[in-house]
C-alpha positions, 0 to 999 in steps of 0.5 A: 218429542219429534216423531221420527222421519224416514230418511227417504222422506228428508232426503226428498224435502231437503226444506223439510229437512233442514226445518226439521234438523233446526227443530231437532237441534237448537229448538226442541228437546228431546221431551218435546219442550221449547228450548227458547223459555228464556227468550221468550219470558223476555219477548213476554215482558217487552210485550207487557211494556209495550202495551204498557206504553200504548196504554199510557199514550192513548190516556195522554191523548185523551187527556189532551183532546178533553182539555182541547175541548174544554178550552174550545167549546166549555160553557162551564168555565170562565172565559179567562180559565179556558184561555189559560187551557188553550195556552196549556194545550199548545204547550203540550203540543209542543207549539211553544218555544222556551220565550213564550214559556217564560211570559207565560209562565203566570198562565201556568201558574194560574191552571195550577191554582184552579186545577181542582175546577178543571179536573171537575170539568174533564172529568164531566167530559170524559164520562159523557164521552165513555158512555157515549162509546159503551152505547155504541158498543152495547148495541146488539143484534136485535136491539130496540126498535128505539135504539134501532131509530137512533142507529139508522139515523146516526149516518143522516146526523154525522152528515148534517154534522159534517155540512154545518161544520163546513158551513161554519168554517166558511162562515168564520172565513168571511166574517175575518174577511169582513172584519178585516175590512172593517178595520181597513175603512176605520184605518183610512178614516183615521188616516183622512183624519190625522191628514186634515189635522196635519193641514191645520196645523201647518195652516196655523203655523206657516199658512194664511191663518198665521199671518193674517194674525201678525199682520192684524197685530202689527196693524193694531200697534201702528194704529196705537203708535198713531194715537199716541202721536196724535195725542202728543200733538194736540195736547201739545197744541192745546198748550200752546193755545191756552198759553197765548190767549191768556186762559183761553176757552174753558169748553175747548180745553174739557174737550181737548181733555177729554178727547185725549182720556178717549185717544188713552183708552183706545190706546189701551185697548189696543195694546191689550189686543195686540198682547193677546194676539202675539199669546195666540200666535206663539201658542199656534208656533209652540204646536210644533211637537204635537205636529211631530207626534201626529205625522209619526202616527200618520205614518205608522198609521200607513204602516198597519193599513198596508198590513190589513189589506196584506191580509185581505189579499190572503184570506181571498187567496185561502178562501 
C-alpha cells in the first residue's frame, strides 16, 4: 500500500499531489497491487505479437537477400536457374507487374520444380554467412594473438573491398559505353551495306546496267532480222541463177548452201542470246519485293542506330 503523506507536504507539491491522488485512486489498491493487470496482460501480448512479426520479416529478408545472392554471385547453380532467382526476387520485391507475371508464369514454375536444389544452396549460403556472424560475435577481450591479426585487419579489407567494388563499378560503366559503341559501328556498317545493296538494285532495275541489256538484246534481234533477210535474198538470187543457166555451176550452188546453213545457225544463236538476256532482264525487273524489304530494313536500321547513340549520350551523362 501507498505510505501516507502529510497534507502539508501535498498542499506544498500540488504536482506531487495529483500524481499521488491518480496513484491513489485509479492505480494502485490499497495492498499496494497494480489495478492495470488486464491492460497490461494485454499490452504483454501486442509485445509478443510485435516481436513475432519482427522476427518473421527480419527471416523474410534474409530469405531474400540469400536468393538475391544466389541469383548474382552463385557458382553452383546453372546459369539458366540463377536467372529464374533473379526473376524470383524481383517478384518479391514487388518490381513486377500483373503481365510480366502472367509470361513469366513457366519461370515460376520451373523455380518450383528445382526448389529442392535452390534450397540446398541457400542453405549453404546462410550457415557460411551465421558463422561468419558467430565469429564475429564470439570475439573476446583477450582473443588470440591470430584472431587479434584477423580483427586488426578487418578494417584495411573492408576498404579494399569498398575500392575494388568502385573499381568494378566504373569498369562495367565503360565496358556498356563500349559495347554500345561497338554496336553502333556495327549498325552503321550494316547501314553502309543495306545502302549500297540498294544502289545495285536500282542500277539493275532502272540504271545503266539495265538498259545497256535491252539495248544489247534489241541489237542481237535486228541483227537476227538482218541475217534472215539476207538469207531470203541470196537464196532467192541463187534460184533465179540456177534457173537461168540451165544448171548452172555445181560449186556455187554448195557454197550458196552452205553460206545459207551458216547465216541459220548465226540466227540461232542469236536467238537464244536474245531469250536469255530478256530471262536476266525480267529477273533484274521481279527484284522489286526484296528492294521493298531491304529499304523497310534500312530504315528500322536508322531507327536502332539513333536508339544506340541515345544511349551513349546517357550512359557519358551518368558516367
Amino acid at each position: 500500500m501507498l505510505p501516507p503523506i502529510s497534507p502539508q507536504v501535498l498542499e506544498q507539491n500540488p504536482r506531487f499531489k495529483s500524481l499521488y491522488n491518480d496513484l491513489k485512486a485509479s492505480r494502485l489498491t490499497d495492498d499496494g497491487s497494480s489495478k492495470l493487470i488486464k491492460k497490461q496482460r494485454a499490452q504483454e501480448e501486442l509485445k509478443k505479437k510485435l516481436q513475432s512479426s519482427r522476427t518473421e520479416f527480419a527471416k523474410t529478408v534474409i530469405l531474400q537477400d540469400g536468393l538475391d545472392k544466389l541469383g548474382s554471385r552463385s557458382s553452383e547453380l546453372p546459369p539458366e536457374l540463377r536467372q529464374v532467382i533473379q526473376v524470383v526476387c524481383a517478384q518479391l520485391d514487388g518490381s513486377l507487374s500483373a503481365a510480366d507475371r502472367e509470361v513469366l508464369v513457366e519461370d515460376f514454375e520451373y523455380f518450383v520444380e528445382h526448389i529442392e536444389q535452390v534450397s540446398e544452396a541457400l542453405s549453404t549460403y546462410l550457415t557460411q554467412s551465421a558463422q561468419g556472424v558467430a565469429a564475429l560475435i564470439a570475439a573476446t577481450d583477450n582473443p588470440s594473438p591470430q584472431r587479434q591479426l584477423a580483427i586488426s585487419l578487418l578494417a584495411s579489407k573492408a576498404v579494399a573491398l569498398r575500392n575494388t567494388l568502385t573499381l568494378q563499378t566504373s569498369n562495367i560503366a565503360n565496358k556498356t559505353i563500349q559495347i554500345a559503341d561497338l554496336a553502333a559501328s556495327i549498325s552503321l556498317i550494316n547501314r553502309d551495306i543495306l545502302q549500297v545493296t540498294v544502289r545495285i538494285l536500282e542500277q539493275s532495275m532502272h540504271g545503266s546496267v539495265s538498259r545497256a541489256t535491252r539495248a544489247k538484246a534489241e541489237h542481237l534481234a535486228t541483227v537476227a532480222r538482218g541475217m534472215e533477210l539476207k538469207l531470203s535474198i541470196i537464196t532467192h538470187a541463187a534460184g533465179s541463177a540456177d534457173g537461168a543457166s540451165g544448171g548452172g555451176s555445181d560449186g556455187v550452188g554448195r557454197a550458196l548452201k552452205a553460206y545459207g546453213a551458216h547465216l541459220r545457225r548465226l540466227k540461232d544463236d542469236l536467238n537464244a542470246e536474245e531469250r536469255a538476256l530478256e530471262t536476266k532482264l525480267k529477273d533484274y525487273e521481279n527484284a522489286g519485293g526484296g528492294m521493298k524489304d531491304i529499304a523497310k530494313r534500312y530504315a528500322e536500321l536508322m531507327t536502332e542506330t539513333a536508339e544506340v547513340k541515345e544511349e551513349i549520350a546517357r550512359l557519358q551523362e551518368a558516367d
